[in-house]
N, C-alpha and C positions, 0 to 999 in steps of 0.2 A: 880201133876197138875201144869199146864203150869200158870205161873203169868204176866200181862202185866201193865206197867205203863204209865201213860201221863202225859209228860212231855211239857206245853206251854213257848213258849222262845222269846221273845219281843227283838229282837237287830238291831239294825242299822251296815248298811254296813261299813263306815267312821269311824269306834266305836272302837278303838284300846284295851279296853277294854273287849269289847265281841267277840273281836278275841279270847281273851287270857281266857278269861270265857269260850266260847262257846269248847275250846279247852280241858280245866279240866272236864267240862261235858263231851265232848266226851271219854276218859279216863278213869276216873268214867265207863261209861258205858261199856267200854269194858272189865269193871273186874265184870261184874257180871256174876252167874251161868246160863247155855247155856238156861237154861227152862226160863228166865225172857226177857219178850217182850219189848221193848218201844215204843212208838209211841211216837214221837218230831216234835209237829207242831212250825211252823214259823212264829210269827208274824211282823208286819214291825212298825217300830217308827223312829218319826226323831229325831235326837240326836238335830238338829239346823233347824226348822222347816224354819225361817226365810235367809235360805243359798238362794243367787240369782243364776240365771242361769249360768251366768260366771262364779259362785265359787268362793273360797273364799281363801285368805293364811294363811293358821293353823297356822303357828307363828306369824304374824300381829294379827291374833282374839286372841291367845293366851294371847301376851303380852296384850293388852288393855284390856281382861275380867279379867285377875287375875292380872296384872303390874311384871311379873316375866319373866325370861330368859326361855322361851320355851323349853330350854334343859333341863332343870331341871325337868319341867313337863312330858316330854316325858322320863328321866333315869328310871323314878320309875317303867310307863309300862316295858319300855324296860328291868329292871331285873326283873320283874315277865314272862314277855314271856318269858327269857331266862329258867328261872329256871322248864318252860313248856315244853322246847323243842323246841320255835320257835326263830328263830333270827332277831328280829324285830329292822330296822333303821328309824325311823320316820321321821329322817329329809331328807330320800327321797322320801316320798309322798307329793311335798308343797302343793297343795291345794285339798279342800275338794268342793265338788258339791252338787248336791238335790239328793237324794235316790230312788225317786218313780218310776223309770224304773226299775232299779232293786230290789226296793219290788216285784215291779208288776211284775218280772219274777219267782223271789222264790215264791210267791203266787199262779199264776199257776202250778209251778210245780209238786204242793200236787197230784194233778191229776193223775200226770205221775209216783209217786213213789219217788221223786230225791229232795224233795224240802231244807230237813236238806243237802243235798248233796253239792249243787247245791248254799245255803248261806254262806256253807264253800268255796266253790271257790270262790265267788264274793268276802269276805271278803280278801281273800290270794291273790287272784291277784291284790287288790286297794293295801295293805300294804306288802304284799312278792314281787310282780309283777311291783309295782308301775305304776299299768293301771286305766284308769280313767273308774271308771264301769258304766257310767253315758250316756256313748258313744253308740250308739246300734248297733254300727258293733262289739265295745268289746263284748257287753251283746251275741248278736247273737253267735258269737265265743266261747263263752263261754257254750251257752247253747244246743251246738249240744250234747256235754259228757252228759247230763244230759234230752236228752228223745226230743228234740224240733229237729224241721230242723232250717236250717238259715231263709227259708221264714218265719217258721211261726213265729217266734220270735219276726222275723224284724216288720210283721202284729200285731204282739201282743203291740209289746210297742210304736207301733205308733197309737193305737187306744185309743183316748181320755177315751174311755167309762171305761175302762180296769184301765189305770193310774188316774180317779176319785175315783172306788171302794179304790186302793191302798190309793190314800190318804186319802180318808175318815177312815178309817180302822188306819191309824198311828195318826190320829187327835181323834178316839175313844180312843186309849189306854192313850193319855194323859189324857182325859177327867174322866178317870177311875181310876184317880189317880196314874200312873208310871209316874214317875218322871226324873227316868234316867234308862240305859241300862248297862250290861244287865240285865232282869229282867226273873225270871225262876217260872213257878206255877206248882207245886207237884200236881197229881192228884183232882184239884180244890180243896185242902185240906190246901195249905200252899205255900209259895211262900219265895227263896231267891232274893235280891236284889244285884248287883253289882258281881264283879268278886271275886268267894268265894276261900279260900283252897282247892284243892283238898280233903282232909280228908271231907269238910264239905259238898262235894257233894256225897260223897260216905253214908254219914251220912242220908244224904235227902234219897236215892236212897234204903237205908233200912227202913226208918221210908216209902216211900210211899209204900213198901211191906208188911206195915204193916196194919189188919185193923183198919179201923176208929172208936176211941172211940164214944161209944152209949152215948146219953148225960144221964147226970145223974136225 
């Protein structure tokens, strides 16, 4: 008998972190036995709810929120991407923007099939690509591999009604208590937080094939 899991995944685009999370989960997943299903929804959260339109320069916010050399902050991502398989340089993405164009495209994408797909690109292209995903001829560009034409895209993230849901939806998940990204929930059973070991996703990924203890 065929096993399926769900797996909810709360990350922001900008999140250097849940690139490299989102990337051990993917991995994980692909060593399990061919009979085990996942279903990986998307959710959107802002890492810096208060980012203004302009955007902002990650090593200027860097240095003032913690008083430290930026690079320092970024070596520690950058040896855990590495040791993932990605080659992440941080210090050529300088600045970070608002998210909610591109929630509100991974959000719709659920529809189409694409939408875990579809989060891994927008993520690779802001920090592998160093393209600003904030832009909606990038978003449109990006979202034709992933089930959309360029109109309807372009229609999609220029409709206020569309980028309210999205944000209301990233403003619920703080309210709900996540804190930071990325944020992973195991079959509404259990939830890790932050970017884990590999070993410990794979860990997860057996206990949710497990069933749930009957209370006592």
């Amino acid at each position: 008998m065929s096993k399926s899991i769900r797996i909810d995944y709360f990350t922001d685009i900008v999140c250097p972190w849940c690139l490299v999370g989102g990337e051990r989960l993917d991995q994980a997943i692909a060593g399990l036995p061919a009979d085990v299903a996942v279903e990986l929804v998307t959710h959107p959260f802002y890492l810096d709810p208060n980012t203004p339109e302009d955007g902002i320069v990650v090593a200027d916010m860097l240095r003032q929120r913690y008083g430290r050399d930026p690079r320092e902050i970024w070596a520690r991502v950058e040896q855990e991407a590495a040791k993932t398989g990605i080659a992440l340089d941080l210090s050529q993405q300088p600045r970070a923007y608002p998210t909610a164009k591109g929630h509100t495209l991974v959000r719709l994408a659920a529809e189409k099939g694409t939408q875990h797909a579809l989060s891994n690109a927008l993520a690779r292209a802001y920090f592998l690509d160093h393209k600003q995903v904030n832009e909606i001829e990038v978003l449109a560009e990006l979202a034709i591999a992933h089930g959309f034409t360029s109109e309807e895209a372009r229609a999609l993230l220029s409709d206020p009604r569309e980028l309210a849901i999205t944000h209301q939806l990233a403003m619920d998940a703080a309210q709900q208590g996540i804190q930071g990204v990325p944020f992973f929930v195991f079959e509404n059973r259990f939830a890790l937080s932050g970017c884990q070991p590999h070993e410990v996703f794979e860990r997860a990924l057996a206990l949710a094939q497990q069933p749930p203890k009957a209370d006592a």
